[in-house]
C-alpha distance (Angstrom), angle and dihedral (degrees) to the residues before:
residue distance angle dihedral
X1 . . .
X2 3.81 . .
X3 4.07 109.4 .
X4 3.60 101.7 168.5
X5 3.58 118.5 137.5
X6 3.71 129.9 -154.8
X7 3.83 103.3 -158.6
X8 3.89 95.2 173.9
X9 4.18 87.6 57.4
X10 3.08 97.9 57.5
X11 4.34 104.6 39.2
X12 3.64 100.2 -138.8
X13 3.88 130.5 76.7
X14 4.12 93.1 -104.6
X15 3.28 136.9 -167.9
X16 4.41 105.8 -98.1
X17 3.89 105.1 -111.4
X18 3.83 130.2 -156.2
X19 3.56 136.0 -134.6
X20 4.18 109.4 -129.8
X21 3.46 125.5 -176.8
X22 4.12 125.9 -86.3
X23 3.58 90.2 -104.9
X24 3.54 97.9 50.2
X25 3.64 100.4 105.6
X26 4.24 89.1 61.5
X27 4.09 76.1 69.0
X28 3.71 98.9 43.2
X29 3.85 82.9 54.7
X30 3.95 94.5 43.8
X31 4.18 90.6 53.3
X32 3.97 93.5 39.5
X33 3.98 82.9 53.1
X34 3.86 84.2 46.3
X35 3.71 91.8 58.1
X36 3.50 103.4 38.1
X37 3.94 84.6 60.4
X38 4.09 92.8 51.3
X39 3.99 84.7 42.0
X40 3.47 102.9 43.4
X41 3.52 111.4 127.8
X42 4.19 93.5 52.3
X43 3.83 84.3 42.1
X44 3.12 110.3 54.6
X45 4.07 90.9 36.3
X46 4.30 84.9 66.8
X47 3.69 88.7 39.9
X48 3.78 91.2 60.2
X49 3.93 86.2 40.1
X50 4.36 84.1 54.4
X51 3.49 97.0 41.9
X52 4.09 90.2 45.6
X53 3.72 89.4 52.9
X54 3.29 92.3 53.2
X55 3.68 100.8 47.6
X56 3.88 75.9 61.3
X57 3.38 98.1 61.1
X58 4.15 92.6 41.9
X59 4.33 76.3 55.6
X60 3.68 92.1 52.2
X61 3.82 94.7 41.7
X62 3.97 94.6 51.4
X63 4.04 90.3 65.1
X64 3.62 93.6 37.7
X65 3.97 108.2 34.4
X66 3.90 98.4 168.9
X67 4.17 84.0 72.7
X68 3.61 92.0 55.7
X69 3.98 96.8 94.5
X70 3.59 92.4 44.3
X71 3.83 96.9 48.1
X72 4.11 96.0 47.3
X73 3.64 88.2 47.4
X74 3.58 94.7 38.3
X75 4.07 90.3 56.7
X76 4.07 95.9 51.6
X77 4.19 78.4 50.1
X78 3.63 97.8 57.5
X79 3.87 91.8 31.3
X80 3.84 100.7 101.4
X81 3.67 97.0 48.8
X82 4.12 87.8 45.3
X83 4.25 84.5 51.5
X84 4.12 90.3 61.6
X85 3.88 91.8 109.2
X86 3.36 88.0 52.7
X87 3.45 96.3 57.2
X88 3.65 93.1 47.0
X89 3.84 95.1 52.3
X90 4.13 84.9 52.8
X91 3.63 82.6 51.2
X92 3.87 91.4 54.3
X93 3.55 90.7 55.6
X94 3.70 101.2 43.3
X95 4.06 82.4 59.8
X96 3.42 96.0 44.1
X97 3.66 96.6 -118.2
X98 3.80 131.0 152.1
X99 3.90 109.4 -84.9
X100 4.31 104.8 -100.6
X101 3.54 110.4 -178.9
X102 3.83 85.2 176.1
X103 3.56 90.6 62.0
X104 3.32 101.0 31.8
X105 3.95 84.2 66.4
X106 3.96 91.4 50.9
X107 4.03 90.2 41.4
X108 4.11 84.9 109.2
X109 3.66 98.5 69.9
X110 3.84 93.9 75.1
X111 4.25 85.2 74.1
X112 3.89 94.5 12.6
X113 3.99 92.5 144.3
X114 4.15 84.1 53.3
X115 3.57 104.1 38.1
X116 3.55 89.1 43.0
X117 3.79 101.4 55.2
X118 3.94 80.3 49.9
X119 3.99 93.3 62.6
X120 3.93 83.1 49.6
X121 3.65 97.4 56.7
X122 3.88 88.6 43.4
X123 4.49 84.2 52.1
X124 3.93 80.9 50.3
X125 3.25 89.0 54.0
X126 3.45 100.3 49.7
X127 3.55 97.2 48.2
X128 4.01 93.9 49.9
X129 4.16 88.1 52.4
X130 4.26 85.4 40.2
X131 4.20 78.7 54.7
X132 3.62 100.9 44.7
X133 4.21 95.1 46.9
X134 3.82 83.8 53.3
X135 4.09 83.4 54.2
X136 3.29 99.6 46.3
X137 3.84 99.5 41.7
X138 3.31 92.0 51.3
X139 4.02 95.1 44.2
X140 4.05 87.2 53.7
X141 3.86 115.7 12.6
X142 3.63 103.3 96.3
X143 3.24 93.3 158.4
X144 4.20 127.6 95.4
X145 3.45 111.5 -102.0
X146 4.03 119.7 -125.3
X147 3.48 128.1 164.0
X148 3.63 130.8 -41.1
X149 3.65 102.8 -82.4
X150 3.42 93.1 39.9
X151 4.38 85.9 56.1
X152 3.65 90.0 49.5
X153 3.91 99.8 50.3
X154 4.01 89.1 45.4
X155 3.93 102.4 47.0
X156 3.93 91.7 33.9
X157 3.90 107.7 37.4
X158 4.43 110.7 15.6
X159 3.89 83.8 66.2
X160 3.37 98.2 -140.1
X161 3.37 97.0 112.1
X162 3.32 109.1 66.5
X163 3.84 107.5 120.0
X164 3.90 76.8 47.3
X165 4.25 88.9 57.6
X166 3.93 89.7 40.0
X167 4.02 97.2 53.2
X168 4.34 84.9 31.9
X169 3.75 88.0 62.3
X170 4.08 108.2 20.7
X171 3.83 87.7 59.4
X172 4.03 92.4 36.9
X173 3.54 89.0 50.4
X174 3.37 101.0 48.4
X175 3.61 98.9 48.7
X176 4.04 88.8 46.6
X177 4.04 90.0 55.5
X178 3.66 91.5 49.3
X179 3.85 93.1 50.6
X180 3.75 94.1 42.2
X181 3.61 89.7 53.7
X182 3.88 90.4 50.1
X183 3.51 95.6 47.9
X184 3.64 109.4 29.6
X185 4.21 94.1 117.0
X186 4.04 89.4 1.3
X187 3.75 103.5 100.6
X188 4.60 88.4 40.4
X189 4.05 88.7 44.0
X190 4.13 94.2 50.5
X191 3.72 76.7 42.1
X192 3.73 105.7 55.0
X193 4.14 95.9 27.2
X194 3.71 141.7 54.2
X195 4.33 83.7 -123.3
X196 3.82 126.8 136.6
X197 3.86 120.6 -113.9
X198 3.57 95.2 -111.6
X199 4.13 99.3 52.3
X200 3.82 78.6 42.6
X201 4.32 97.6 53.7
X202 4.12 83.8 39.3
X203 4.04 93.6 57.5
X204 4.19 79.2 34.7
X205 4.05 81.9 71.8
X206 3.46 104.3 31.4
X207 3.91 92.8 58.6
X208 3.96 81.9 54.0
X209 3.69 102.4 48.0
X210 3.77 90.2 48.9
X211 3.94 97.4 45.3
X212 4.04 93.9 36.4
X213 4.32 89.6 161.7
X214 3.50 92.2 39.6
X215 3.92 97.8 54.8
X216 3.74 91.7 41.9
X217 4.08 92.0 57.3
X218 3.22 90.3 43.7
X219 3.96 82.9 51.1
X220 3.10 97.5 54.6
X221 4.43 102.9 37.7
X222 3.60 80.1 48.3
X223 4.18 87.7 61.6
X224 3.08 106.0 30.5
X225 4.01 94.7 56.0
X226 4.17 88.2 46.6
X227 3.72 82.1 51.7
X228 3.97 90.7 50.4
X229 4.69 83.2 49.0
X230 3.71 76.2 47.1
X231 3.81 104.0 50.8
X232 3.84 90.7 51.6
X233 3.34 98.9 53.3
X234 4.01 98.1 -95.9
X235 3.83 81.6 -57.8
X236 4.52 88.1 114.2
X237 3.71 85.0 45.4
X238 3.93 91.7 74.9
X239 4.04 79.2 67.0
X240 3.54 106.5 19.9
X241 4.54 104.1 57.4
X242 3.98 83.0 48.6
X243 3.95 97.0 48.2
X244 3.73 88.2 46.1
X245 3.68 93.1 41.7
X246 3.59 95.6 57.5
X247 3.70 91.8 37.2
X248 4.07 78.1 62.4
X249 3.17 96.2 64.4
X250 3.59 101.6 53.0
X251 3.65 88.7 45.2
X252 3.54 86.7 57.5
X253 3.94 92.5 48.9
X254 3.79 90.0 47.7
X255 3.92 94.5 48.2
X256 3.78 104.1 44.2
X257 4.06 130.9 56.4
């Protein structure tokens, strides 16, 4: 693997970065599923804790459907800052340490100031895309808006909506790329190191730009198992945000010096 690093490109004293194969990300997923098995207990415990919250937010969305987009999107946003105790119960086991879900949970205090401005640009975030699916509902929902399967059918299936579907997932879309590519290995580097959030975002993007097919499987596993937590009414979740927490981790081990 190629783990040059070209300090003077980039203008800030970065993190090196490696270059892993296409296919990598199969891996990241076959360790994270490792690690969830040899960290069960504490694993599974915050997966129920994910999947409950989100069960609360399919509960708020049912008696106020226009929030729906924003609060689906919003929770893949906020995702890798909610995954931290994963990554620090993958870092337990790369050390060899006891299993702590305790501290695993606290792990974020050794950068608190970083990691913590990192959850507020992911709030930010959420807020801006909770903003913009006001915008765009309102610029091309003409419709009157029931409940949640009644939403769903309409926007999805009448075909009416499409300039509604187009706009829904051209903005979504964009904004998701540019805060996967910021936070690929952020939320595991402010983790693991004593590094600020913007030297952290910056090697974020440079691990993308030099594995482009890596970071779009990854992409794309990493959505279409939160669809699979999705489709079963946040019941896969309890498995799924673990597996793909740990699987973070190691992607994050893989990707950076």
């Amino acid at each position: 693997m190629d783990h040059t690093l070209d300090r003077a490109q980039v203008g800030v004293a970065t993190p090196g970065v490696r270059r892993v194969a296409p296919t990598q990300p199969l891996e990241w997923l076959r360790r994270g599923w490792s690690d969830l098995r040899r960290a069960a207990r504490p694993s599974l415990t915050y997966g129920l804790l994910i999947a409950a919250f989100g069960v609360g937010l399919l509960i708020v969305s049912w008696g106020a459907t226009y929030l729906v987009p924003a609060l689906v999107g919003g929770f893949l946003l906020v995702a890798p800052f909610a995954a931290i105790v994963f990554y620090a119960l993958s870092q337990q086991i790369e050390r060899g340490a006891a299993v702590d879900g305790a501290a695993a949970l606290f792990a974020w205090r050794r950068n608190g100031a970083s990691i913590a401005l990192w959850g507020l640009a992911l709030v930010l975030t959420l807020i801006l895309w909770e903003r913009l699916t006001a915008i765009i509902f309102a610029l091309f929902y003409g419709g009157q808006v029931g409940d949640l399967g009644t939403l769903v059918a309409d926007v999805l299936f009448s075909g009416r909506y499409i300039p509604l579907l187009i706009a829904y997932f051209g903005v979504g879309g964009l904004l998701a790329l540019t805060v996967f590519a910021l936070g690929v290995v952020t939320a595991p580097l402010l983790l693991d190191r004593e590094i600020d959030v913007v030297t952290a975002a910056v090697t974020s993007v440079r691990c993308c730009m030099r594995n482009p097919g890596a970071a779009l499987l990854w992409a794309v596993l990493i959505a279409a198992l939160t669809a699979v937590g999705f489709a079963t009414l946040m019941i896969g979740l309890v498995v799924v945000f673990p597996w793909l927490g740990h699987a973070s981790w190691h992607a994050y081990r893989d990707l950076v010096e």
